[in-house]
NUSE-240245 format. One record per residue (C-alpha): residue in one letter; x, y, z. Coordinates in pm, 1 decimal. Each point is the difference from the previous one (the first is absolute). Layout:
N
+---+----------+----------+----------+
| r |     east |    north |       up |
+---+----------+----------+----------+
| A |        X |        Y |        Z |
...
+---+----------+----------+----------+
//
This chain:
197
+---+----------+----------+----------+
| r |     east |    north |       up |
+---+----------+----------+----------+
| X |  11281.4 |  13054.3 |  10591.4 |
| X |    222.0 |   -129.4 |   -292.0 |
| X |   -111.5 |   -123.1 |   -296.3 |
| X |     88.3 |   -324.8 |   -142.6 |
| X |    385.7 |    -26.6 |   -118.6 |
| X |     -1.9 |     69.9 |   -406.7 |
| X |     21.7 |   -330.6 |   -150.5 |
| X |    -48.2 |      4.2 |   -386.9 |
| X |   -311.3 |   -159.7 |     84.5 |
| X |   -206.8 |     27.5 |    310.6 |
| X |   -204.2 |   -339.6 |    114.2 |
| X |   -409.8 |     22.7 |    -37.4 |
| X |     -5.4 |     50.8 |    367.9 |
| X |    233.9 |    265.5 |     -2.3 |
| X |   -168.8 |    230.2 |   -231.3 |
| X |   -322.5 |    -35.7 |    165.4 |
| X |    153.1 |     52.2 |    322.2 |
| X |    321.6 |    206.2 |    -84.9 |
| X |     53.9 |    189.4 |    341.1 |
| X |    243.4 |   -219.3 |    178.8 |
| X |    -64.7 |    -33.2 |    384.4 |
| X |     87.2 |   -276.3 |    239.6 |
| X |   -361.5 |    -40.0 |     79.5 |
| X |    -53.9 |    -34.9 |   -379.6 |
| X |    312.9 |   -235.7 |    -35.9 |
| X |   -139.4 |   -257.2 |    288.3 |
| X |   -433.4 |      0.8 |    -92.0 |
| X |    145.5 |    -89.8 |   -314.1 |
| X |    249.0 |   -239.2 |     58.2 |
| X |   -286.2 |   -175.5 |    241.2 |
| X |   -288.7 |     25.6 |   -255.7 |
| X |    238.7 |   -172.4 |   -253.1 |
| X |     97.5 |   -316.2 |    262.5 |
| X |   -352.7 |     19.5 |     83.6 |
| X |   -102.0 |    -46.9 |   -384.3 |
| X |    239.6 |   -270.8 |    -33.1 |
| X |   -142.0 |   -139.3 |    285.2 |
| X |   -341.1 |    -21.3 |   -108.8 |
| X |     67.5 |   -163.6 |   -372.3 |
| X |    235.5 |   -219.0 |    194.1 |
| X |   -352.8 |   -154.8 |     78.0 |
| X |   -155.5 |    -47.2 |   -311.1 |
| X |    162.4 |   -345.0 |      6.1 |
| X |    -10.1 |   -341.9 |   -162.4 |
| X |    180.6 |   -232.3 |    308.7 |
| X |    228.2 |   -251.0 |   -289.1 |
| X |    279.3 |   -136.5 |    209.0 |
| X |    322.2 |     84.0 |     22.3 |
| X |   -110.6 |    349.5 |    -75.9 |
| X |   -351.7 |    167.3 |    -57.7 |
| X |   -103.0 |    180.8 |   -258.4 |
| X |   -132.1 |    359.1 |     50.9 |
| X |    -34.2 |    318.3 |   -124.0 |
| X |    294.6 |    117.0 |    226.2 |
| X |    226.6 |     64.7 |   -249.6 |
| X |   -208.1 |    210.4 |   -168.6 |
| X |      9.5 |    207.6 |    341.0 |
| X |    370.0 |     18.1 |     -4.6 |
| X |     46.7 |     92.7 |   -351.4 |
| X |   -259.9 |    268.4 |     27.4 |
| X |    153.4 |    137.3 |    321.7 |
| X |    268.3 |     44.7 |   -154.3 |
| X |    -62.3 |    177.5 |   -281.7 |
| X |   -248.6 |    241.1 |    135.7 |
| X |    190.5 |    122.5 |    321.1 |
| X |    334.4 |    -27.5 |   -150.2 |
| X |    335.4 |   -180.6 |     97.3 |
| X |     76.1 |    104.7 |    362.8 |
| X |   -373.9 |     19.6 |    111.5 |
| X |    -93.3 |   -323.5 |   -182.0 |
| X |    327.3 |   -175.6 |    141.8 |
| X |   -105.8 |    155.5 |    340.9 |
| X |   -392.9 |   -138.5 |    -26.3 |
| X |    166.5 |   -347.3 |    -60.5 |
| X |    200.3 |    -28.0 |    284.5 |
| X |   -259.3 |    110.3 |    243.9 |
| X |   -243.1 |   -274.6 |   -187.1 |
| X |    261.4 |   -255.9 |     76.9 |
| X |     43.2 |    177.4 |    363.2 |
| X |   -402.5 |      4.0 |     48.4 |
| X |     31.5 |   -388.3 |    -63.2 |
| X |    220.7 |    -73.3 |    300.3 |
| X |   -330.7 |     -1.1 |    193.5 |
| X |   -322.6 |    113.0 |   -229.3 |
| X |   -135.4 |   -276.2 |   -237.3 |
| X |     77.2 |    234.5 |   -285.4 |
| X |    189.3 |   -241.8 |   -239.5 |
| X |   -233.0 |   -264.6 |   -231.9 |
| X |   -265.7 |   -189.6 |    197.7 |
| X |     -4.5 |    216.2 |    258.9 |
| X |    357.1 |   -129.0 |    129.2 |
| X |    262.2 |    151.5 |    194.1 |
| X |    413.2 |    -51.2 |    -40.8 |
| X |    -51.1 |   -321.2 |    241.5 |
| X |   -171.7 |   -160.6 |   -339.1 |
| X |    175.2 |     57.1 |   -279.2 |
| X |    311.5 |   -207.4 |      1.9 |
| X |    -27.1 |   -105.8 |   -352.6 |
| X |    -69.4 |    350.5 |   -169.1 |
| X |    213.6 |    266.1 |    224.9 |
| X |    222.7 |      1.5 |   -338.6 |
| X |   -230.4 |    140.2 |   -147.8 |
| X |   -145.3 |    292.2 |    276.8 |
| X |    357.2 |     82.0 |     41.5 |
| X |      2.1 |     95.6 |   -343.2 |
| X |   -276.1 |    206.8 |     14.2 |
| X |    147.8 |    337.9 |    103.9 |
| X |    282.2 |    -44.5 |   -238.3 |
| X |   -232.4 |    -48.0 |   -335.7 |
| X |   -213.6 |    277.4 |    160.2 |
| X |    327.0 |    246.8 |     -4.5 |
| X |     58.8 |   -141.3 |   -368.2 |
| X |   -325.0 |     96.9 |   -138.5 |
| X |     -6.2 |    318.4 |    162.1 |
| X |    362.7 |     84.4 |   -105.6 |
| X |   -115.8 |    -81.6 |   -351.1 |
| X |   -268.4 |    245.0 |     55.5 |
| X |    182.0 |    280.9 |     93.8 |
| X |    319.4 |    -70.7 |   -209.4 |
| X |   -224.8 |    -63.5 |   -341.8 |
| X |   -353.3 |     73.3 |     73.7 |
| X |    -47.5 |   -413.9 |    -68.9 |
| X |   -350.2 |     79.7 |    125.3 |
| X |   -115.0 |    261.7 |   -261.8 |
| X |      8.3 |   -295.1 |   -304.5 |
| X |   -175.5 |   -322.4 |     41.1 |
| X |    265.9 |   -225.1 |   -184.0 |
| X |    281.4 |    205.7 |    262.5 |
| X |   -233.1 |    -72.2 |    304.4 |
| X |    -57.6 |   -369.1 |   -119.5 |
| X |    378.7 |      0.1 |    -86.1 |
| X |     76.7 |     91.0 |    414.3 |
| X |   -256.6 |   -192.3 |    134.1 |
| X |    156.6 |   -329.5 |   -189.8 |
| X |    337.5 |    106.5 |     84.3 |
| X |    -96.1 |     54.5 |    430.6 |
| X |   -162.4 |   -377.4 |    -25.2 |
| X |    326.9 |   -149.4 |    -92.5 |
| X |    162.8 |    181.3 |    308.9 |
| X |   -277.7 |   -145.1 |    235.8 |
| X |     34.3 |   -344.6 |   -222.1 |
| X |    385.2 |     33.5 |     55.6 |
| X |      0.7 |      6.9 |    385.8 |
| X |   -310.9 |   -161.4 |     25.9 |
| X |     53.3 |   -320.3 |   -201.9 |
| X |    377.3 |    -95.1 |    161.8 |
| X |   -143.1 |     32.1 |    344.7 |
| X |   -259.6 |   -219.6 |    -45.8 |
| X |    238.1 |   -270.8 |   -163.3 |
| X |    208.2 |     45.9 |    317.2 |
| X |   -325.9 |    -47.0 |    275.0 |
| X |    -56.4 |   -279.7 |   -264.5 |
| X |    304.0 |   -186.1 |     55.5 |
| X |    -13.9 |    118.4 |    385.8 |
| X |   -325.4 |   -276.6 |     69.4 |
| X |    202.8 |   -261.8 |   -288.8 |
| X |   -276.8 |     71.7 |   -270.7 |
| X |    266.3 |    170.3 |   -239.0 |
| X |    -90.6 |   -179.3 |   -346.2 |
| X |    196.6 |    234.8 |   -221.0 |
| X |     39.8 |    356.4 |   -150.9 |
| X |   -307.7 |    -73.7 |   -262.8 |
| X |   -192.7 |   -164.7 |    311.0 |
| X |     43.9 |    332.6 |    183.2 |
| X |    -76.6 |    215.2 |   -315.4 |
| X |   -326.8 |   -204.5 |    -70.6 |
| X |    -94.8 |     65.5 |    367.9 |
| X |    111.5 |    383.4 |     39.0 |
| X |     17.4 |    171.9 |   -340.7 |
| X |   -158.4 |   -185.9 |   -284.0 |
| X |   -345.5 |     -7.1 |    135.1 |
| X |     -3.4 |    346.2 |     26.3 |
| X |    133.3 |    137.2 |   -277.1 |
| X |   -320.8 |     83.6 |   -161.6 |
| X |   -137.4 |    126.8 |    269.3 |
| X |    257.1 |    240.3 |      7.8 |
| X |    -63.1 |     75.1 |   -351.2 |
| X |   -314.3 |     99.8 |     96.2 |
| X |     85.6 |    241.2 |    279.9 |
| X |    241.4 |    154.0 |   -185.8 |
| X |   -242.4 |     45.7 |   -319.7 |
| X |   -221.3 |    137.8 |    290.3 |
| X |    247.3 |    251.4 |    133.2 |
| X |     56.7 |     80.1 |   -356.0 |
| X |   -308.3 |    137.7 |    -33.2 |
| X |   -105.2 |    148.4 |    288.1 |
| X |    309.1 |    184.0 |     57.9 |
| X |     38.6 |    176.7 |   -325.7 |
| X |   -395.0 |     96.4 |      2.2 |
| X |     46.0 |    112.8 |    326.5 |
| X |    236.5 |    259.2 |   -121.4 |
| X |   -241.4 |    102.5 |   -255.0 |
| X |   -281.8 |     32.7 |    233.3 |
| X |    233.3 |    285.2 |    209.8 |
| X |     99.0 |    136.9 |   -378.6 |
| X |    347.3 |     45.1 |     56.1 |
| X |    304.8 |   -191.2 |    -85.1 |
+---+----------+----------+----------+
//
């Protein structure tokens, strides 16, 4: 078996885990869409979009299996959601017209926070791990908040760019805060627990 590719820092995951395998690879690309999955459910149904602890699922996906297995976990969440009732509320593709923006960016601020991991150990400090976990919300808010302007205008209730930030970013914010604080914490004590860095 190989080991893990030398990256000057190896994801959580990774260390625990550090003999690379394909059957290694896929239990933990499906326990990390399955994770995602199940704080997709912790969820408060606000309209256009719900609030949940999903995000807190992708960001920590990401950093703890890195940027290629975290990407890979997201896109098999969003492929698991073509016919599971994986995504918030216990909905499938067929039901989220107004927030696909935002699961489409899901993979892509996964691969960010796990690229910060490996490129700068962002995971290791809590002000670095807040610092990525702010900085992967604004490239969900960036793909999510446009699309749901555009499904906006599509059924003529467009009222704006601050109408569609009220109803897709600006509730959320601190909420997001607060995940991030979260993965702040539990990431770097998790690395302490293991004692190594």
């Amino acid at each position: 078996m190989n080991p893990t590719q030398t990256l000057p820092y190896t994801p959580l995951v990774k260390t625990l885990l550090p003999t690379r395998s394909a059957l290694r690879d896929l239990l933990l690309v499906l326990g990390g869409s399955l994770f995602v999955a199940l704080c997709a459910q912790a969820s408060i149904p606000t309209q256009p979009v719900p609030i949940t602890l999903q995000t807190l699922g992708v960001l920590l996906v990401g950093a703890a299996l890195g940027s290629r297995l975290g990407f890979l976990a997201l896109v098999a969440y969003l492929l698991e959601g073509l016919v599971l009732p994986v995504f918030a509320g216990g909905k499938t593709w067929a039901a989220t017209s107004f927030t696909a923006g935002y699961l489409v960016a899901f993979p892509l601020a996964a691969f960010l926070v796990g690229y910060l991991v490996e490129r700068f150990g962002t995971d290791r400090s809590p002000w670095k791990t807040l610092l990525a976990m702010l900085l992967a919300n604004l490239v969900i808010y960036a793909l999510g908040v446009p699309w749901l302007g555009y499904m906006l205008a599509g059924i003529g209730k467009y009222a704006g760019v601050e109408a569609v930030l009220q109803a897709g970013m600006i509730p959320f914010l601190a909420g997001d805060l607060v995940k991030a604080v979260i993965a702040a914490a539990l990431l770097p004590t998790a690395w302490r627990l293991i004692g190594r860095r």
